[in-house]
C-alpha positions as CSV (number, residue, x, y, z in Angstrom):
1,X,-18.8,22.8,-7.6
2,X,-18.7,19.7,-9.2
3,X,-20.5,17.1,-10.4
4,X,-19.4,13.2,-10.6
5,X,-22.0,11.4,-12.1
6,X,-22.1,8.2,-14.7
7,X,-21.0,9.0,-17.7
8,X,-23.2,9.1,-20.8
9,X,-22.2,6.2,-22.8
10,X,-24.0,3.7,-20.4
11,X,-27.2,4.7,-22.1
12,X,-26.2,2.8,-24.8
13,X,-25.9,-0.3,-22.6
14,X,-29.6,1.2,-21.8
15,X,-30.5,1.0,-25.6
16,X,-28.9,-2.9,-25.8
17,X,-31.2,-3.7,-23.4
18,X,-34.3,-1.7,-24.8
19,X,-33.7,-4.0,-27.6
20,X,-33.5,-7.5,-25.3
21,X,-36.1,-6.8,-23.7
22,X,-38.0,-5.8,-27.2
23,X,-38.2,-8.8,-28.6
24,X,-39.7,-11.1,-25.2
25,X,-42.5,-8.3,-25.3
26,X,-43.3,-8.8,-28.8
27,X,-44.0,-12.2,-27.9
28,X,-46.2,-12.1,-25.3
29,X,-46.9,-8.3,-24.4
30,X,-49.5,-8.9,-21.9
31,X,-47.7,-11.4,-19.7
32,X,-44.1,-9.5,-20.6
33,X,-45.2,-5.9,-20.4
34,X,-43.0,-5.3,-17.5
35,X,-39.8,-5.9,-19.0
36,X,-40.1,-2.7,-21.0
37,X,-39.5,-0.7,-17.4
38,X,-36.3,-2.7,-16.5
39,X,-34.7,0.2,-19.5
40,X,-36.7,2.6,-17.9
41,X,-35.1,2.1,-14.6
42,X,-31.7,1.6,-15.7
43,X,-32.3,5.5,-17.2
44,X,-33.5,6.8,-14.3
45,X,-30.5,5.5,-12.3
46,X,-27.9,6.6,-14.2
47,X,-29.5,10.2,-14.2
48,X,-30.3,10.9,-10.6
49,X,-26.8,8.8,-9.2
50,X,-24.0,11.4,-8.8
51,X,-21.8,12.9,-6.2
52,X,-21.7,16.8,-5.9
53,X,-18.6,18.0,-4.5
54,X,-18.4,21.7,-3.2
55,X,-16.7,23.8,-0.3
56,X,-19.5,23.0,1.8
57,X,-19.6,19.5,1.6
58,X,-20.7,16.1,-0.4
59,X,-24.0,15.6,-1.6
60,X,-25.1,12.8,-2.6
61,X,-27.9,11.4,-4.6
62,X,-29.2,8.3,-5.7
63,X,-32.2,7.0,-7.0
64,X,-34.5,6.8,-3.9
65,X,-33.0,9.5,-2.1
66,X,-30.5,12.2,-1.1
67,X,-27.6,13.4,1.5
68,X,-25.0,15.8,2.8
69,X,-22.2,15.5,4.0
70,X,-19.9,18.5,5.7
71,X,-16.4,18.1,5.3
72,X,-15.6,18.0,9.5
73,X,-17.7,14.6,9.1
74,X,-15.9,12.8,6.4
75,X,-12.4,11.1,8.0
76,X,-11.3,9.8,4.7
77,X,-12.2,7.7,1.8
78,X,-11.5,4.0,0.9
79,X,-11.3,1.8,-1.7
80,X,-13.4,-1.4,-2.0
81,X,-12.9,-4.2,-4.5
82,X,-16.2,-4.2,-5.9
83,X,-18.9,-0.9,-6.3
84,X,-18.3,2.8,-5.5
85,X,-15.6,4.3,-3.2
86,X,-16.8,5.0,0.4
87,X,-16.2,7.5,3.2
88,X,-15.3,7.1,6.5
89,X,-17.2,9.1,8.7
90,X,-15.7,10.8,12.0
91,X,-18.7,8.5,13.9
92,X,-16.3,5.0,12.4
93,X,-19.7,4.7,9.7
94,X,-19.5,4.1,6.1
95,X,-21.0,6.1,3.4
96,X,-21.0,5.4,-0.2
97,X,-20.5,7.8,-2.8
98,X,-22.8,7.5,-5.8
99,X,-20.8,7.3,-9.3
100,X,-17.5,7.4,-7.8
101,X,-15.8,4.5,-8.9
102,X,-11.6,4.2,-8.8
103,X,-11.0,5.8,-12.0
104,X,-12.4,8.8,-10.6
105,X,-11.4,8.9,-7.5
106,X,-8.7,11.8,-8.7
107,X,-11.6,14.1,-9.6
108,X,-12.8,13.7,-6.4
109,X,-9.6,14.2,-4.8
110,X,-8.9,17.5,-6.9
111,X,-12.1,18.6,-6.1
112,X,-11.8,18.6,-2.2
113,X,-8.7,20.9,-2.6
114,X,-7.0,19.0,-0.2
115,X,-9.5,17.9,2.1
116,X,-9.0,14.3,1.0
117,X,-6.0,13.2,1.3
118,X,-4.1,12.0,-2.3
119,X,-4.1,8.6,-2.2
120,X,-2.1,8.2,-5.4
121,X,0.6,10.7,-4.3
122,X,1.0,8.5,-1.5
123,X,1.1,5.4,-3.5
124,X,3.5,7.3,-6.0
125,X,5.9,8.2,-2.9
126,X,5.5,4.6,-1.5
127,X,7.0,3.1,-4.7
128,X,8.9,5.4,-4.9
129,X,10.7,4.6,-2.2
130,X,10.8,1.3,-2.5
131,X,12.2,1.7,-6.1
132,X,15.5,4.2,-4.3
133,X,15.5,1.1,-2.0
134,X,15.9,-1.6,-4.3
135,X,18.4,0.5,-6.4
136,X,20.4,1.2,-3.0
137,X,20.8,-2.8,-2.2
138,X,21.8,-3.0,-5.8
139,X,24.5,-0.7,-5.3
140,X,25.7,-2.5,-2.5
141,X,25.7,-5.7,-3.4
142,X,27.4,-4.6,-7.0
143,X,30.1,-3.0,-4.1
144,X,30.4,-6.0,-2.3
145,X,30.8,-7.8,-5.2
146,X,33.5,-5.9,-6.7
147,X,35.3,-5.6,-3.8
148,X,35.1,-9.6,-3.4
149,X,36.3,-9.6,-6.6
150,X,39.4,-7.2,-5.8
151,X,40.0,-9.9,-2.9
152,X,40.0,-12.7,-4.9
153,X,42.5,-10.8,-7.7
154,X,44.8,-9.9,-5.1
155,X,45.1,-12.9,-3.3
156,X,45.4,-14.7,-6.6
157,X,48.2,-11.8,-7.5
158,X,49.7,-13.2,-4.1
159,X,49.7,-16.6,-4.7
160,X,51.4,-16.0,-8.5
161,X,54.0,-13.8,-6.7
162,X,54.1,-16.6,-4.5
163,X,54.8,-19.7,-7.0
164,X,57.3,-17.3,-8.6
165,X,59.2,-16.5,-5.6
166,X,59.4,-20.7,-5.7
167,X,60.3,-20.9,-8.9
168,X,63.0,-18.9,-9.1
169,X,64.6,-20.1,-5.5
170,X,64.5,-23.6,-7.0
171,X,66.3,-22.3,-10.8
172,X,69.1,-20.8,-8.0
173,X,69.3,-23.8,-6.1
174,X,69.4,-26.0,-9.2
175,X,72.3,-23.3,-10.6
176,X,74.0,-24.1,-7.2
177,X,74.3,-27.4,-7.3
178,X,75.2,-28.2,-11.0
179,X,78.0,-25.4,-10.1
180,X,78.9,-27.3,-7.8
181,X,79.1,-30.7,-10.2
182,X,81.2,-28.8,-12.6
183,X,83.4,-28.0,-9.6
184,X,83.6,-31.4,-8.8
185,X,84.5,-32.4,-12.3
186,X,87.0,-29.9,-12.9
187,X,89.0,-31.7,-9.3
188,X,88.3,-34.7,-10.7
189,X,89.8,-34.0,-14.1
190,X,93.0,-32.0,-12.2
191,X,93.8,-35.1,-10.1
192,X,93.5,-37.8,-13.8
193,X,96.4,-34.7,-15.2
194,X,98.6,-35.0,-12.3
195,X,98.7,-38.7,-12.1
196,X,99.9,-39.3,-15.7
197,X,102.2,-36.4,-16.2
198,X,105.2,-38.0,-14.4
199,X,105.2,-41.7,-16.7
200,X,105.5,-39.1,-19.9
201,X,108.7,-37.3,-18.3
202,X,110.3,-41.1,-16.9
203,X,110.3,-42.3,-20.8
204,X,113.1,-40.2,-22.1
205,X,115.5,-41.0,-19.1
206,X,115.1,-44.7,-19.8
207,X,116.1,-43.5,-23.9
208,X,119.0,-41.9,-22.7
209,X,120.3,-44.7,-20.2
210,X,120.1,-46.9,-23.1
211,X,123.3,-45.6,-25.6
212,X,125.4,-45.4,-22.0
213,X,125.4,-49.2,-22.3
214,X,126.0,-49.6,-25.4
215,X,129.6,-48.1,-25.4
């Protein structure tokens, strides 16, 4: 068995008040008299509150009274926002259990060996999954992005194979046509020889045709 009651230090929250209270009674103790049972109370219920857990069931116990609970009646537990943690009961009712608060819900979950289910393993598995989820869409988009980013090389790749291809035809088409200018020059040049060579032989007949008459 065991026991989850309040822990000990509240009595020194007790004692803070004790000492409140102390000083209003000092200064009228018959009309203030009753304040001094406000620590006297706050003893009692942290002493008597706790939730005994066992293999035959909970019992529970607060101030003004007492209960049990079998295991085949308790559903499963929740969680509120504010107060102690509460049992669902297989007729859809509600029970509190006294001094079990969130942070020790796990001693109560140990405790039942199973019989409550493990809220925080659950929780633990839930993020956990979520966390394999995020990393999973991570991965793919970190695939999808290098693969865009393969795409984008190649087809860059392509167009610089592209503008080279160009490039080169227009150096072979510009090496084609000054061939053909020098071509066209060397004709040109051929043409200016022929034309001028025959005045250059003429000139010595007309130096030989000279002495003839003479004599």
């Amino acid at each position: 068995m065991q026991v989850i009651r309040i822990t000990q230090m509240a009595h020194l929250g007790v004692l803070v008040l004790l000492f409140c209270v102390f000083f209003a009674f000092v200064g009228w103790p018959i009309g203030l008299w009753w304040l001094l049972l406000l620590p006297v109370a706050a003893a009692v219920w942290i002493e008597r509150t706790r939730t005994a857990v066992s293999a035959d069931g909970l019992d529970l116990r607060t101030v003004f009274g007492s209960r049990h609970l079998d295991w085949a009646q308790v559903a499963g537990v929740s969680i509120p926002k504010r107060g102690f943690v509460r049992a669902h009961l297989d007729d859809d009712t509600e029970v509190k259990l006294p001094a079990v608060s969130y942070d020790r819900l796990r001693d109560l979950i140990r405790a039942s060996n199973g019989r409550i289910p493990d809220l925080f393993a659950a929780e633990a598995a839930a993020r956990e999954a979520q966390y394999e989820a995020r990393e999973a869409e991570t991965k793919t988009a970190s695939t999808e992005e290098r693969e865009a980013e393969t795409t984008s090389a190649e087809a860059e790749n392509g167009e610089a194979e592209t503008t080279t291809a160009d490039t080169e035809g227009s150096k072979a088409e510009a090496k084609k046509v000054e061939g053909h200018k020098t071509e066209t020059n060397g004709r040109g040049a051929g043409r200016k020889t022929g034309t001028t060579a025959p005045d250059e032989t003429e000139a010595p007949a007309a130096d030989t045709a000279a002495p003839d008459s003479d004599s």
